[in-house]
Each structure stands twice: as C-alpha cells, then as structure tokens.
C-alpha positions as CSV (number, residue, x, y, z in Angstrom):
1,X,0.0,0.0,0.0
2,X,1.9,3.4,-1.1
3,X,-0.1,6.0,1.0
4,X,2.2,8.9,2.0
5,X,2.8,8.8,5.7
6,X,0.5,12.5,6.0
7,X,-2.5,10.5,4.8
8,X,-2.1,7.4,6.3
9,X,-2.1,9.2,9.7
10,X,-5.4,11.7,8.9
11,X,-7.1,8.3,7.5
12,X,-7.0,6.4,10.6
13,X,-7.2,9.1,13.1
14,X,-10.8,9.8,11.0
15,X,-11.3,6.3,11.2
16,X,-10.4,6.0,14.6
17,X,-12.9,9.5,16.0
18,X,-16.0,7.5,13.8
19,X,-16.0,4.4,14.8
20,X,-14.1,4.8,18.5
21,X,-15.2,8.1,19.8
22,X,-18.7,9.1,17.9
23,X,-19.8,5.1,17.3
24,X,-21.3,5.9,14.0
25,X,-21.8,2.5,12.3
26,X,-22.0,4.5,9.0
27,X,-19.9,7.3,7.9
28,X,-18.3,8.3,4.2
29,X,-14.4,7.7,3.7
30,X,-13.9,9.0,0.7
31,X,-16.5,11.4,-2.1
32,X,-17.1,10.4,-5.8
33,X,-17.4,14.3,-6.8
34,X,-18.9,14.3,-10.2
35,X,-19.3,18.2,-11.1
36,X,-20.0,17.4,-14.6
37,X,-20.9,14.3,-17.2
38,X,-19.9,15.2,-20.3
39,X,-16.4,14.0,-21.5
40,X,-13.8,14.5,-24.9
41,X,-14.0,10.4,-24.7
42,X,-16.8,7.4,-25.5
43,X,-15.2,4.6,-23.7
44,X,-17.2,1.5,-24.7
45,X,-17.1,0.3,-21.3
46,X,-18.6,3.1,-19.8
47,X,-21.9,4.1,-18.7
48,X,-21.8,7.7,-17.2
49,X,-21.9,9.6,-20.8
50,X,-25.3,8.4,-21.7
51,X,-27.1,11.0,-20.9
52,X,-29.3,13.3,-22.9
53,X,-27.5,16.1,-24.1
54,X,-29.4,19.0,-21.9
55,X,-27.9,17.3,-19.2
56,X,-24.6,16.8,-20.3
57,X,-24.3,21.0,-21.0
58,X,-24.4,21.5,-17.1
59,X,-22.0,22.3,-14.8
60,X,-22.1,21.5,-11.1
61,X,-21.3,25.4,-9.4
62,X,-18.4,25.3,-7.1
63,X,-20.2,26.2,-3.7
64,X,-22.7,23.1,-4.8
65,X,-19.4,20.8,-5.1
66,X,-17.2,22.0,-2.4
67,X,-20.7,22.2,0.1
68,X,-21.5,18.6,-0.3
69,X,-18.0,17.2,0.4
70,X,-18.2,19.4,3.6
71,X,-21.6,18.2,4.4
72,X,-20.5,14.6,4.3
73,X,-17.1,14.7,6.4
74,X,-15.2,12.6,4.0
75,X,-12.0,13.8,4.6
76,X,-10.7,12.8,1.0
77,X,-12.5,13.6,-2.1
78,X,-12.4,11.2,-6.0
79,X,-13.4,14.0,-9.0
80,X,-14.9,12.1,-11.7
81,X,-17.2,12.4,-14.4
82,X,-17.4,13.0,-17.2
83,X,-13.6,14.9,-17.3
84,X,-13.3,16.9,-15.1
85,X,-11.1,19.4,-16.9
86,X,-13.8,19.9,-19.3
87,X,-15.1,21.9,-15.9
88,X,-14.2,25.9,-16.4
89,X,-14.2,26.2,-12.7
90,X,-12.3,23.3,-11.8
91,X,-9.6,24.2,-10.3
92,X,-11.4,26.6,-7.9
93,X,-13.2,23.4,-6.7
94,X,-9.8,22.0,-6.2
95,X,-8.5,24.9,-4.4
96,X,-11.3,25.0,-2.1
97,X,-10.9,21.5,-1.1
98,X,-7.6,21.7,-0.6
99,X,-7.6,25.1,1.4
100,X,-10.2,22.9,3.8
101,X,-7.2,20.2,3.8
102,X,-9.3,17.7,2.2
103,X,-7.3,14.8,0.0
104,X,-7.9,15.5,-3.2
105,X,-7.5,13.2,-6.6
106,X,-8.9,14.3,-10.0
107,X,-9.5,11.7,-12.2
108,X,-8.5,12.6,-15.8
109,X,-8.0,10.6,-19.1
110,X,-5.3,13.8,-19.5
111,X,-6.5,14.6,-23.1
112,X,-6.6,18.5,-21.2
113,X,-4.0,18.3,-18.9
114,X,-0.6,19.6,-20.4
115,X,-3.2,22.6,-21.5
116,X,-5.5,23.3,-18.0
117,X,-2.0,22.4,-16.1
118,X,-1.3,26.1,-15.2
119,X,-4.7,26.3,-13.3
120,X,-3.2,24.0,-10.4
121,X,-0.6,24.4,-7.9
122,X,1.0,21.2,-6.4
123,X,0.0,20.3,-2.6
124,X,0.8,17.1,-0.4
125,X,-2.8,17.6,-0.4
126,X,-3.8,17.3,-3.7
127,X,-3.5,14.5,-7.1
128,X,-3.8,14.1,-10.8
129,X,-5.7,10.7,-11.2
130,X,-4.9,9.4,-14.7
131,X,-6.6,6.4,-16.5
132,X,-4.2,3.8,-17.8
133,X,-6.0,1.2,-18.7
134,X,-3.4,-0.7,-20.8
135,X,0.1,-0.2,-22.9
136,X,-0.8,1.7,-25.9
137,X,-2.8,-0.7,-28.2
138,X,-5.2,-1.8,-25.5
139,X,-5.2,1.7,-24.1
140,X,-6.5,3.1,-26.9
141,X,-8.6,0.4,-28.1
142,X,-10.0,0.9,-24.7
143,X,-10.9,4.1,-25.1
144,X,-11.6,4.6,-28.8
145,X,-8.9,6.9,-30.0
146,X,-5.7,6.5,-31.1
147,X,-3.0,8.8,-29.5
148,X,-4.6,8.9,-26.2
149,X,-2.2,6.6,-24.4
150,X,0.6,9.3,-25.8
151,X,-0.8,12.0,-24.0
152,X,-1.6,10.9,-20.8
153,X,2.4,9.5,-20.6
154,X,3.2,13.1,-21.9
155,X,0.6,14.6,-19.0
156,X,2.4,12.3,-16.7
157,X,5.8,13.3,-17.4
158,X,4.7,17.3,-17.7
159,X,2.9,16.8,-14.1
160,X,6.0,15.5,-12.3
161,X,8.3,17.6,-13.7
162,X,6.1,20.1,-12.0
163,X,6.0,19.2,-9.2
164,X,2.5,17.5,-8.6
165,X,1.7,14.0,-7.4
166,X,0.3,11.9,-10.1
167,X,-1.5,8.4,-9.3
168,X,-3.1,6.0,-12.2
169,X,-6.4,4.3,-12.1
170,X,-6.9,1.0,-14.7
171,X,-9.7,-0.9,-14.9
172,X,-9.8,-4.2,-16.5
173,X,-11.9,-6.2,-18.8
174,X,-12.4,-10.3,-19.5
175,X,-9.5,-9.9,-22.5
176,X,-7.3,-8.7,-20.2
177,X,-4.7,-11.3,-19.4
178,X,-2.0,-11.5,-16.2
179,X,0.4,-10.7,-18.6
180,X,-1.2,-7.7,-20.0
181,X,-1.6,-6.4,-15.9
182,X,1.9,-7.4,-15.3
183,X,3.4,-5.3,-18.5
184,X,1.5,-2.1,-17.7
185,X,1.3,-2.0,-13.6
186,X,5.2,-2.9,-14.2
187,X,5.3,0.7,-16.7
188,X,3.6,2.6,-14.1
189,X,5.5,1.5,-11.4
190,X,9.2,1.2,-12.6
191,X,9.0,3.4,-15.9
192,X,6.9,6.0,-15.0
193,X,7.2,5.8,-11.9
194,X,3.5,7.3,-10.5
195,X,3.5,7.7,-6.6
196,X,0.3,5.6,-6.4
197,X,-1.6,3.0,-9.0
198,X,-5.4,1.4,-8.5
199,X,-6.6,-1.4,-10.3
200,X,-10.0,-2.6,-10.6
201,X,-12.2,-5.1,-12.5
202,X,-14.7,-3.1,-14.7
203,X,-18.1,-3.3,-13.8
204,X,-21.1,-3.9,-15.9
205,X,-23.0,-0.3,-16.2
206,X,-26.2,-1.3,-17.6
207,X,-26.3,1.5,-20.5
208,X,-22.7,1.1,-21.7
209,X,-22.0,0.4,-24.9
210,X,-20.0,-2.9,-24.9
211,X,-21.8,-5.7,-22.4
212,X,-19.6,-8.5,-23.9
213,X,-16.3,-7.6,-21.7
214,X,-17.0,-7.2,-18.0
215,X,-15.5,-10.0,-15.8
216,X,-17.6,-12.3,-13.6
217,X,-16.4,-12.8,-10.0
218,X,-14.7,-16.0,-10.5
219,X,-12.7,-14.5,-13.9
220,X,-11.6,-11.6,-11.3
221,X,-10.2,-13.3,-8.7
222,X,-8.2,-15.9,-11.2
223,X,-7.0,-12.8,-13.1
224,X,-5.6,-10.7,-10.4
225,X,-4.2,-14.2,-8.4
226,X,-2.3,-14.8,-11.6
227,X,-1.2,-11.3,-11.9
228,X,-0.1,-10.7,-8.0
229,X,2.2,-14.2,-8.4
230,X,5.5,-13.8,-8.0
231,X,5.8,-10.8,-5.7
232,X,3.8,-8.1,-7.3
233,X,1.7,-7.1,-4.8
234,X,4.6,-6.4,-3.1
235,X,6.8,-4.4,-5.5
236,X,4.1,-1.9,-7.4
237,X,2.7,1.0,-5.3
238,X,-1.0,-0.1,-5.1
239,X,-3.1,2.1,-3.1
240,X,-5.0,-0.5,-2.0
241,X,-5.4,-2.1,1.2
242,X,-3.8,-5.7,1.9
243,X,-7.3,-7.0,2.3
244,X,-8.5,-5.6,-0.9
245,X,-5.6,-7.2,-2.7
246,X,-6.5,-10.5,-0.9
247,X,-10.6,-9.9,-2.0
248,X,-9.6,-9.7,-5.4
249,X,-7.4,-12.9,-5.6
250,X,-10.0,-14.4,-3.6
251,X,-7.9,-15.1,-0.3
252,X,-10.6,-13.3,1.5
253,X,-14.8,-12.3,1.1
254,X,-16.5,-9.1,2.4
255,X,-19.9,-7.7,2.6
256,X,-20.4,-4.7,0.0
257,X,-19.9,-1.2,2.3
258,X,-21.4,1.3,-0.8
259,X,-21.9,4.0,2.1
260,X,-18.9,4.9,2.6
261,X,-17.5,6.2,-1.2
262,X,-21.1,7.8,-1.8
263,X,-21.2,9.8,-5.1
264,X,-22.6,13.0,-5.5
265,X,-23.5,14.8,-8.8
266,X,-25.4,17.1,-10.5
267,X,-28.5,14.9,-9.7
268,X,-27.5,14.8,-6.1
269,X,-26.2,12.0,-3.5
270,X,-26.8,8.6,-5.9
271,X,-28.1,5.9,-4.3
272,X,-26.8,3.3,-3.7
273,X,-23.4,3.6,-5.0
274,X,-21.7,5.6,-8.3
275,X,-22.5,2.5,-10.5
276,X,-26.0,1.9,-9.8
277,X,-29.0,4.2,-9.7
278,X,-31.8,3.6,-7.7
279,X,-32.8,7.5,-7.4
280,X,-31.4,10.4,-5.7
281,X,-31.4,12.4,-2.4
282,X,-30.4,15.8,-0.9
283,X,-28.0,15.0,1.7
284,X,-25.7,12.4,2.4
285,X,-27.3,12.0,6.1
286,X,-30.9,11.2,4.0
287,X,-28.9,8.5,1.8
288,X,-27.8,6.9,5.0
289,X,-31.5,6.7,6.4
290,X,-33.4,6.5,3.6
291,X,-31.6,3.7,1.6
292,X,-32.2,0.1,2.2
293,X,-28.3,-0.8,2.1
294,X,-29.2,-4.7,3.4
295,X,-31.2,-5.4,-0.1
296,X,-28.0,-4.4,-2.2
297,X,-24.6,-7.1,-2.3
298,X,-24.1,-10.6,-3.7
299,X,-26.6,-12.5,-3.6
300,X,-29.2,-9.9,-2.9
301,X,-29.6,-7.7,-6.2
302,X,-28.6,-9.4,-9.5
303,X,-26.9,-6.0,-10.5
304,X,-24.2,-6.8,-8.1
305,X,-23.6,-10.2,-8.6
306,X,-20.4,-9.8,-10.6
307,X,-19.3,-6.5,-8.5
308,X,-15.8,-6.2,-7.0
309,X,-15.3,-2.7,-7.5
310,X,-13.2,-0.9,-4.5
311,X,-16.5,1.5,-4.3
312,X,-18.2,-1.4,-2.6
313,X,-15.5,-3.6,-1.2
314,X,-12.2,-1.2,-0.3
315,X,-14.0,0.4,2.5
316,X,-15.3,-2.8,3.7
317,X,-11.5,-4.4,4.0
318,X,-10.3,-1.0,5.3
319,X,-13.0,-1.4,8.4
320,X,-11.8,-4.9,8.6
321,X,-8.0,-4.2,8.9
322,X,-8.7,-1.5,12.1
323,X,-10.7,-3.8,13.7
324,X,-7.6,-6.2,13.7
325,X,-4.5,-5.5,15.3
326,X,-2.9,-8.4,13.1
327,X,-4.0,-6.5,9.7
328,X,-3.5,-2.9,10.9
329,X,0.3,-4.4,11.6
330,X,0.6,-6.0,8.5
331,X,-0.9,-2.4,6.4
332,X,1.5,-0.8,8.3
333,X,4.7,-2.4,7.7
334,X,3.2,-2.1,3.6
335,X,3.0,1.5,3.9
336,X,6.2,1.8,5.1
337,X,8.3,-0.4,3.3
338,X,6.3,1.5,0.1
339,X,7.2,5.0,1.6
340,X,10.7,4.1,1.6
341,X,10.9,2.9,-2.3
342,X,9.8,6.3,-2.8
C-alpha cells in the first residue's frame, strides 16, 4: 500500500474519532465528486456519458461541489465524471478543497492536462488521477482513440516535472490477461514511476455500450491471483489495502460497504453507489436513512452479482484491517516499506 505517511495518519485518526469516539456504524471515507458528465472520450465500457445532451451541457457550481464534500465529512475527495477538466471552474473546486485540507485526486483521461496544467498548484494535499488502462494498443482500443495513451504518458511526465503528485487508475476487462496487468502496472511503477496505482475489475454499467467484456467474480479473482504471483503485490505501489488485494485474488470475502464512497452529482447524493442508480437524495445523512443498504450485495440484487469494485468492497477491507491489530500491523509495515521505495 503506497499512501504517503501525511495521509495514512489523517485516514486512521478519522477512522479512529468515527468508529471509537462518535460510534457511528455508517460514515463516508472518501466522495465520488462528479461536477460534470460530459467527456472528450466514448469509452465502450462506460456508462456515465449516456445522458441526454441538456444534461450533459451542465455544470455542477463550485459552492454546490465543495458544500456537499463538507456536508459529508469525508476527509478525501475522488473528481470524476465525465472529465473533469472539461469543468471551467475546476480548479477553484480543487482549491477550495484543498484550502479545507481535504485529500484530493482528479480523475482525468489527461486529453486537457498539459493545457489546463497552469490552473493547479502542487499540494501534499492534492493529485492528478490518470486512467491507464493498458500499454498503448489496449489503451486506446479501450478508449476509442488512437494517440490517447501518448498524451496521458506526456501529461504524466509534464505533471511530475512540475511538481504535482500523479496516481493511475486502470480498470480491467475479460481480455485482459495476467500478462497484460503485469506489463502495464510494471510501466507505471518502474518506468513512469507514479506515486500511487489502482486497479479494478470493470463493472457492468447497464447503458454502456460494450456488455460483452466485464468480468464475472470467479474470472476476477483468477485474473488478479495470476497477476499478483511472483511478488507483485509487493513491489508496485497499489493504493489499496492488503485485504483488498486479498478480495480480489480471492484469499478473502466481504460484505459490500457502498456508504462509505457515496457519489454526488449534479443529480445529487446517488443511491446506492456511483455505479448503480436507484434514485437520488439531498443529503448524504438522507442516503444513510433513507436507503435500504441490506437489499443491495451478492446474492441480494442481481446488479451486483459480478461486482468487486473498491466503491463497494475497499472500505469494507479497510474497516476490517482497524478492527484487527494483526492487519493494521501487516498495512503498516506495507505503507512503510512503500514509503521508503519512494
């Protein structure tokens, strides 16, 4: 796990003050901020750009964005879309966040970056997110454009030479192989050398374009076991927990914990989770009481039966790890061996 030190600390002392000191049984840990849905991409895997095109004109305003992360308490913040950069106030949403000392990662296929970079100033508390979700071919296959893999290594490059942290988020599909994961987390991590990467097995939005790719449970967890062999886990910077790594290799099995990476967007707080939606609400205190979180998981709503994205299942082996001493030692020791590669 490669969380800087200055994170790891604010994570668990929030952790700690929620679960230890106010006993809330339900409480965000991170915010899927989507201030926009319109994107310069048309991934075929993805189902947040199908909406009608009034709707993909607007723009979230900045008090909206910045007031619902405050509301919740999250104490890091995920800006999605959509891109982001498409956003002409986005970095004012950033800077408010970051002035409040909230942990901030916008998540940006980098089509815009090397030109909306001078907006941004580089913080310990802030992070361009970009989507790598393959070496070139697959990378752009993935996202129906040539050149776009190009870019985002030229983003990459421009952003570090900058001074700004830069992280990488893949997500992958049924023709994925172990050896496709291995060659491009291996790029990230030794090449390019990004201060953090996430992986994740896609999940099936219902209104994306290509149905035929998403990976069932068992096709995940034979994946990822094949691809951690050998001592990956322990060599690339995953910003994962150890017990998400294990979940996904199938070493371990949690409940789903949507709750706690709630998304908001222009539509509001998105129940039940950023990949399904079962209607809207003002307030992330009325998705907490107004949502029936038992009826959603495995083996409760077919929509999640092939679902092992962190959204549902990170928070869930993040709760597990505080609540034993064994696991909080072992996450430990990861995030400091990680710290010191960097």
């Amino acid at each position: 796990m490669a969380m800087p030190l200055r994170q790891t600390v604010r994570i668990a002392s929030y952790l700690f003050e929620q679960k230890m000191v106010r006993r809330r049984e339900k409480f965000p840990l991170i915010v899927e901020l989507e201030p926009l849905f319109a994107c310069n991409l048309a991934c075929e895997g993805c189902g947040k750009i199908q909406h009608p095109a009034g709707v993909l004109k607007q723009r979230m305003p900045v008090a909206q964005a910045v007031g619902a992360v405050l509301e919740s308490g999250a104490p890091m913040v995920s800006i999605a879309g959509g891109e982001p950069l498409m956003h002409p106030q986005i970095d004012e949403i950033v800077r408010q966040l970051v002035a409040k000392k909230k942990f901030v990662f916008l998540c940006t296929n980098a089509l815009l970056l090397r030109k909306k970079i001078e907006k941004f100033t580089p913080s310990p508390y802030f992070a361009f997110t970009v989507h790598i979700d393959g070496m070139r071919e697959r990378h752009d296959e993935s996202v129906a454009k040539e050149g776009t893999f190009d870019e985002a290594v030229a983003a990459i490059k421009e952003a570090q030479r900058r001074g700004f942290r830069v992280t990488t988020n893949s997500t992958f599909f049924n023709t994925d192989t172990p050896q496709t994961i291995i060659e491009v987390m291996n790029y990230l991590n030794d090449d390019l050398k990004v201060e953090e990467m996430m992986l994740s097995p896609a999940y099936a939005y219902e209104k994306a374009p290509d149905q035929d790719h998403f990976l069932g449970v068992t096709q995940t967890r034979e994946l990822f076991k094949k691809a951690f062999e050998g001592g990956n886990r322990r060599k690339w910077r995953l910003n994962h927990s150890p017990l998400f790594l294990d979940f996904l290799e199938g070493k371990a099995d949690f409940p789903c914990t949507a709750w706690a990476i709630p998304n908001y967007s222009l539509f509001g707080w998105q129940r039940p989770c950023y990949l399904m939606a079962d209607g809207y609400v003002p307030t992330y205190q009325e998705l907490i009481d107004k949502t029936d979180w038992d009826k959603y998981g495995r083996g409760k709503d077919d929509r999640c039966e092939n679902c092992m994205a962190h959204c549902g299942y990170e928070p869930t082996a993040v709760l597990a790890t505080m609540g034993s001493l064994k696991e909080t030692i072992r996450a430990a020791r990861e995030t400091v061996a990680s710290n010191r590669v960097k």
